[in-house]
C-alpha positions as CSV (number, residue, x, y, z in Angstrom):
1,X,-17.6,-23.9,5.7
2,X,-17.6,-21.1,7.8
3,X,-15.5,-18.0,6.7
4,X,-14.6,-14.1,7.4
5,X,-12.8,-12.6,3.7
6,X,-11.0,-9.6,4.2
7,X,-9.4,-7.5,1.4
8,X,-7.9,-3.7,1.0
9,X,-6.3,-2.0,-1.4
10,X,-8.1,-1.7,-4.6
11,X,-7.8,1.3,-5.4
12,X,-10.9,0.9,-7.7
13,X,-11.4,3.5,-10.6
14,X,-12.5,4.1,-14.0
15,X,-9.7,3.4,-15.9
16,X,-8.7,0.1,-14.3
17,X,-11.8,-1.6,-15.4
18,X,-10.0,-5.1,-15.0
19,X,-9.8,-4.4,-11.2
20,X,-13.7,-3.6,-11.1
21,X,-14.7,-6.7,-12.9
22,X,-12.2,-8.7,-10.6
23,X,-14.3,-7.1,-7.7
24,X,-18.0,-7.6,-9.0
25,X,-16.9,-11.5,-9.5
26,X,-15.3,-11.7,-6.0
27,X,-19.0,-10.0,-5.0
28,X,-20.7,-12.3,-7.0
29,X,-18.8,-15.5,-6.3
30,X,-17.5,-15.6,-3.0
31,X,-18.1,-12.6,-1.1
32,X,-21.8,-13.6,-0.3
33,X,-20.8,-17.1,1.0
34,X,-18.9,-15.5,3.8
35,X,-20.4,-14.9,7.5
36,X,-18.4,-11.5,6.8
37,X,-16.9,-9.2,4.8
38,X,-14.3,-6.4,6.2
39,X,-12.9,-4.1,3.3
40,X,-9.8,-2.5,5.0
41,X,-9.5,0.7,2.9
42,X,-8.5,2.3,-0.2
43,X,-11.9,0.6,-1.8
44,X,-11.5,3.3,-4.3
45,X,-8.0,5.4,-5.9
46,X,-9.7,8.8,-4.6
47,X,-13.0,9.8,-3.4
48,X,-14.1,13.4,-3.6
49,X,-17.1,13.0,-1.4
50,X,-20.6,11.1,-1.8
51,X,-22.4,13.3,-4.1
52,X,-20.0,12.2,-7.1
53,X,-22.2,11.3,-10.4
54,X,-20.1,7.4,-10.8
55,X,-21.3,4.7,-12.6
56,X,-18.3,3.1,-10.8
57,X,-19.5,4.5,-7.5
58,X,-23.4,3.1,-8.1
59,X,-21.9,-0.8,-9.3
60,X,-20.3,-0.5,-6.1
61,X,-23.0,0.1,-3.5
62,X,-25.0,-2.1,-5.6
63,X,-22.7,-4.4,-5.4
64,X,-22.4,-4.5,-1.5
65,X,-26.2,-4.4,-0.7
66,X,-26.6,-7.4,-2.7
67,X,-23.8,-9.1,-0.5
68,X,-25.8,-7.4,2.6
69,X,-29.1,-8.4,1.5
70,X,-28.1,-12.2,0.8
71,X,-26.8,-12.1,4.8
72,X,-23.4,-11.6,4.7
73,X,-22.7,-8.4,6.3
74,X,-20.3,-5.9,4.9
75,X,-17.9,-3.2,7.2
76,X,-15.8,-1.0,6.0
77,X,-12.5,0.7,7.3
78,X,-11.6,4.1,5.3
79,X,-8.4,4.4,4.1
80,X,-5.7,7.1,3.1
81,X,-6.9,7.3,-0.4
82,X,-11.0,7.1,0.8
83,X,-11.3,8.8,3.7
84,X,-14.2,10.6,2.1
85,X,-16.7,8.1,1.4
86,X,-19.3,9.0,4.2
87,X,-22.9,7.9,5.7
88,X,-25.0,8.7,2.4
89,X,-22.6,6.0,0.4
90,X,-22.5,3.5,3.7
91,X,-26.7,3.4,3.5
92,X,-26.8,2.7,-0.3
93,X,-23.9,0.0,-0.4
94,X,-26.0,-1.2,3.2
95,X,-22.4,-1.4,4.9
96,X,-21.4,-0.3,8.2
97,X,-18.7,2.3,8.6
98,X,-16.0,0.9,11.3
99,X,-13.5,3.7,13.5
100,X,-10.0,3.6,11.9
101,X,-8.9,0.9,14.9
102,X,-11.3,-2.0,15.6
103,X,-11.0,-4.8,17.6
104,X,-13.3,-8.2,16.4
105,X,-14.2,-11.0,17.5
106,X,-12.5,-13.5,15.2
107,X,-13.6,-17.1,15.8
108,X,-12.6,-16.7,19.1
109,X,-9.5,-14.8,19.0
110,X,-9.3,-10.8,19.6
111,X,-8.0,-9.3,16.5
112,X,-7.3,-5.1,15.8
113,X,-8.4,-4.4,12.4
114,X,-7.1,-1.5,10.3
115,X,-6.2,0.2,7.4
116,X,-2.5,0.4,8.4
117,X,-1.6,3.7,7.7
118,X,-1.3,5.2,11.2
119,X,1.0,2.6,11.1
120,X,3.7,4.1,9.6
121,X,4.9,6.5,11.8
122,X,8.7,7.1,10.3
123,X,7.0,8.8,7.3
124,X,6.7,12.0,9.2
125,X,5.3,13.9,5.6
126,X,2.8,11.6,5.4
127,X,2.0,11.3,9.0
128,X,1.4,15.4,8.8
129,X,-0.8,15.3,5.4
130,X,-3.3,12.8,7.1
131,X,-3.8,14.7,10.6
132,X,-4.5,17.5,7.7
133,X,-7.0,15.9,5.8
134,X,-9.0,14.3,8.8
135,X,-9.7,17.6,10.1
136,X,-13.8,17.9,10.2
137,X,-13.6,21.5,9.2
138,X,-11.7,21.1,6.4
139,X,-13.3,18.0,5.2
140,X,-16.5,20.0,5.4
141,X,-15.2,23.0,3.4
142,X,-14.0,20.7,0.8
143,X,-17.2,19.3,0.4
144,X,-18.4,22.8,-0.2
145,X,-16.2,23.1,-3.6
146,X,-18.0,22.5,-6.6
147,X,-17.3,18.7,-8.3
148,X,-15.0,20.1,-11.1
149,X,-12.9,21.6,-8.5
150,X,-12.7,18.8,-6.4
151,X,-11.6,16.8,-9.0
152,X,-9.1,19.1,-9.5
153,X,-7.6,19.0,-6.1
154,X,-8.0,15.0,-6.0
155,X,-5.5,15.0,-9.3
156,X,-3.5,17.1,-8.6
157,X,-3.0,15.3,-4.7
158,X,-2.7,12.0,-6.5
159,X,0.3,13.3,-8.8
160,X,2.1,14.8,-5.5
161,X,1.8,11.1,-4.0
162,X,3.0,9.9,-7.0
163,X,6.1,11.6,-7.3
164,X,6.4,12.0,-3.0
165,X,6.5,7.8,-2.8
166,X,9.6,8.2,-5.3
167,X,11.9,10.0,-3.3
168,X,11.3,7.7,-0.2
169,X,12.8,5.0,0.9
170,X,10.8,1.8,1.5
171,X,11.8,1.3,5.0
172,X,10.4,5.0,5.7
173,X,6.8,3.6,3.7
174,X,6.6,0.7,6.1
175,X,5.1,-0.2,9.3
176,X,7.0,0.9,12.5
177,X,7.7,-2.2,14.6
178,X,7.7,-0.6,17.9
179,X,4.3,1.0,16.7
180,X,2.8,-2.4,15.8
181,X,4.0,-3.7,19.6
182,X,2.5,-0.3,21.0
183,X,-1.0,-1.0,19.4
184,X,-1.0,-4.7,19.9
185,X,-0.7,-4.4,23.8
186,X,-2.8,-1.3,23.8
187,X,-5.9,-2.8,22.5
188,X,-4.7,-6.4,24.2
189,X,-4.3,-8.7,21.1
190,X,-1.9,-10.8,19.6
191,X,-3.5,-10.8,15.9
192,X,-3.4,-7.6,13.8
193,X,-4.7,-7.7,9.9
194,X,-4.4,-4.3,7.8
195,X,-3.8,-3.4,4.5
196,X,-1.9,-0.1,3.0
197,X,1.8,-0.9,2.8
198,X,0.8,-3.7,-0.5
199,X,3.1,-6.0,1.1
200,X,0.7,-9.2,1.2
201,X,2.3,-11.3,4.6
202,X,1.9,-13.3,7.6
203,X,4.3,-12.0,9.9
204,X,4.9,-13.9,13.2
205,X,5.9,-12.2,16.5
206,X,5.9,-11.9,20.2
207,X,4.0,-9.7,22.4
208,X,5.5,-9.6,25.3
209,X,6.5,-13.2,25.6
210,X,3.3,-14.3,23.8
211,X,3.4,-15.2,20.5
212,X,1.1,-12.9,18.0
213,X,1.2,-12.5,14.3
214,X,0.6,-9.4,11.9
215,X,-1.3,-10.2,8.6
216,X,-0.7,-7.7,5.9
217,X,-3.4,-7.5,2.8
218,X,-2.5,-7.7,-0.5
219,X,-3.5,-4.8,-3.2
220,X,-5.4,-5.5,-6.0
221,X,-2.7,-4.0,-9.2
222,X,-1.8,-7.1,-11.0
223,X,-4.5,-9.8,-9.1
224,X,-6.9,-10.2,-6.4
225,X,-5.8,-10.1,-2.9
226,X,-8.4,-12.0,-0.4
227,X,-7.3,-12.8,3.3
228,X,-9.9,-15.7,4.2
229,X,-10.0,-16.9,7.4
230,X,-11.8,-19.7,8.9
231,X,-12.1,-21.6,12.8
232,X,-9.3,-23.7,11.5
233,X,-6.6,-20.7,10.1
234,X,-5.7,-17.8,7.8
235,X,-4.7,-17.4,4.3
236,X,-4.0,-15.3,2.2
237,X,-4.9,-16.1,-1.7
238,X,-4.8,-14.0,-5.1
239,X,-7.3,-13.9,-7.6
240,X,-6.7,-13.4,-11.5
241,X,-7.9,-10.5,-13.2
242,X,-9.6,-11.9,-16.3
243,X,-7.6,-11.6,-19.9
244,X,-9.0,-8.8,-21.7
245,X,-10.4,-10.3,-25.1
């Protein structure tokens, strides 16, 4: 049966090792059956450029080419959290690096893909951090730092998230809807999929006086989150994380 699998939102690292082994099965399993697989961001909790000595990092790529090399191509969307995975990673996992917007041809119907971040433009801190951090100047004297110190800086950004998402209010964390509208008729589409918020939905809607839907991927904390679509529909379906033994 044909099938495109989208997912986002792992936030893969080393000490979640349940969400890693979920992943390498769903790579194993399924993810080479499909005529595509789009990975919508935050693949990984932080990346601190492509030179990183992972383990993690190398199951990864490996992981992907396989998928790749069986015919199922893999693209990839950075996110907020993986903005730095770059070109030298892309060629090892044999995965093709997508702009933060893209539109795809999806059994027929026009569909914007994105993380969803630039998405949620009522968090105004947030909004500031990530015009920050996508500067290629800064990205490039970052790279610069030596790995310890880089790890550094990833911590100590990740506790400052941490304790930032406390003092917000959900409705601030969440999509604008006059910003989903704006995009939709901008790139001329009535189905948008993207990841981010961790708010797994199908949202239905009108453009216009056309009806449209917004699909929102699930993370992968407490179970897989897959968005499989086929010529017939979409769904979205969760995956258990193996019990520990």
């Amino acid at each position: 049966m044909s099938q495109t699998l989208f997912i986002a939102d792992l936030h893969l690292s080393a000490g979640r090792p349940d969400i890693t082994a979920a992943f390498l099965r769903f790579m194993r399993e399924e993810a080479n059956r499909a005529e595509a697989l789009y990975v919508l961001g935050d693949l990984f909790e932080f990346s601190i450029g492509d030179d990183e000595p992972s383990a993690l990092n190398d199951d990864v790529a490996a992981a992907f080419r396989a998928c790749s090399e069986q015919g199922t191509p893999v693209y990839f969307i950075h996110g907020n959290r993986d903005f730095m995975v770059g070109r030298r990673f892309a060629r090892l996992a044999g995965m093709t690096l997508l702009p933060e917007h893209q539109v795809i041809d999806l059994y027929g119907e026009p569909t914007l893909i994105m993380h969803g971040d630039t998405l949620c433009i009522d968090d105004a801190g947030y909004q500031r951090y990530r015009r920050i951090t996508r500067w290629r100047w800064l990205q490039w004297l970052f790279l610069c730092l030596p790995l310890s110190r880089r790890m550094r800086i990833a911590d100590g950004i990740r506790g400052k998230s941490a304790e930032s998402k406390e003092n917000k209010v959900m409705q601030v964390m969440d999509v604008n809807q006059d910003e989903v509208e704006r995009l939709m008729r901008r790139y001329r589409v009535r189905s948008l999929i993207h990841g981010h918020t961790h708010r797994p939905a199908i949202h239905q809607l009108y453009i216009g006086d056309a009806p449209a839907q917004r699909i929102v991927l699930g993370d992968w904390y407490t179970q897989g989150s897959v968005l499989v679509v086929t010529p017939q529909g979409v769904e979205l379906q969760s995956r258990a994380f193996e019990q520990a033994r």
